[in-house]
C-alpha positions in Angstrom: -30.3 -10.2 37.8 -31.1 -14.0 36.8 -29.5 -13.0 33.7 -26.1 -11.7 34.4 -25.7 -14.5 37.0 -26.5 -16.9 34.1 -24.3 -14.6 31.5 -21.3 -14.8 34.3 -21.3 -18.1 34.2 -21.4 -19.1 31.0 -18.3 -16.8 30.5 -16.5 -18.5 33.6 -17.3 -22.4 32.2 -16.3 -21.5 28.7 -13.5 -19.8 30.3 -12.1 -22.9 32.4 -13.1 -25.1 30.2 -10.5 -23.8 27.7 -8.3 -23.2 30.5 -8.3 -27.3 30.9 -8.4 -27.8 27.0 -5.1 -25.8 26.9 -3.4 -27.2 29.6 -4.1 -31.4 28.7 -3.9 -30.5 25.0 -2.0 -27.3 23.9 -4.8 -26.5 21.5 -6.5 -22.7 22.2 -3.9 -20.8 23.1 -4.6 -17.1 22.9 -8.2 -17.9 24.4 -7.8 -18.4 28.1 -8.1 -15.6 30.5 -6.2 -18.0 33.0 -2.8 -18.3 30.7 -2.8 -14.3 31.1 -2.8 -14.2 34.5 1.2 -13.8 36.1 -0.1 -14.8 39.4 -1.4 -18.0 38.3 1.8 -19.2 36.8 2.4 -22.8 37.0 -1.5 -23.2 38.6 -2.9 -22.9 35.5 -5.1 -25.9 36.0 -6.3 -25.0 39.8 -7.5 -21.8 38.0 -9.4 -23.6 35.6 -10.9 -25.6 37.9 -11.9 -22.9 40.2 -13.9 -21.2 37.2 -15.5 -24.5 36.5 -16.9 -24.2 39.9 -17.6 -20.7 40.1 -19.6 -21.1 37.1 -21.7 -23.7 38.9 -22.1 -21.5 42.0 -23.1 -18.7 39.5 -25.7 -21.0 37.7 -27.1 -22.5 41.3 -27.7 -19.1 42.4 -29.2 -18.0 39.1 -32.0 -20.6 39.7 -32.6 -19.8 42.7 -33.7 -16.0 42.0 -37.0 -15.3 41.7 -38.2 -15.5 37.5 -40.1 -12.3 36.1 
């Protein structure tokens, strides 16, 4: 399980952190899960930034599962 949590939240950094990278430079463009998502139009950046968090929420409870 410590695993997936970690894997989850690797994807959901990498994914805001292009999200942001978009946004502030234009560069990246077909690689942000948060530029395909209607609902999010205009809110781009709050959905970035809520991945960035949920990938820290995923990687704090990651450590706190038990190893082996």
């Amino acid at each position: 399980m410590k695993q997936v949590l970690e894997f989850l939240g690797v994807i959901a950094f990498l994914q805001g952190g292009v999200g942001l990278v978009h946004e502030f430079t234009g560069w990246l463009s077909g690689w942000g899960l948060v530029q395909g998502l209607d609902f999010l139009d205009g809110r781009e950046v709050y959905g970035s930034v809520a991945l960035l968090v949920l990938s820290f929420a995923l990687f704090a409870a990651a450590e706190s599962q038990k190893s082996g």
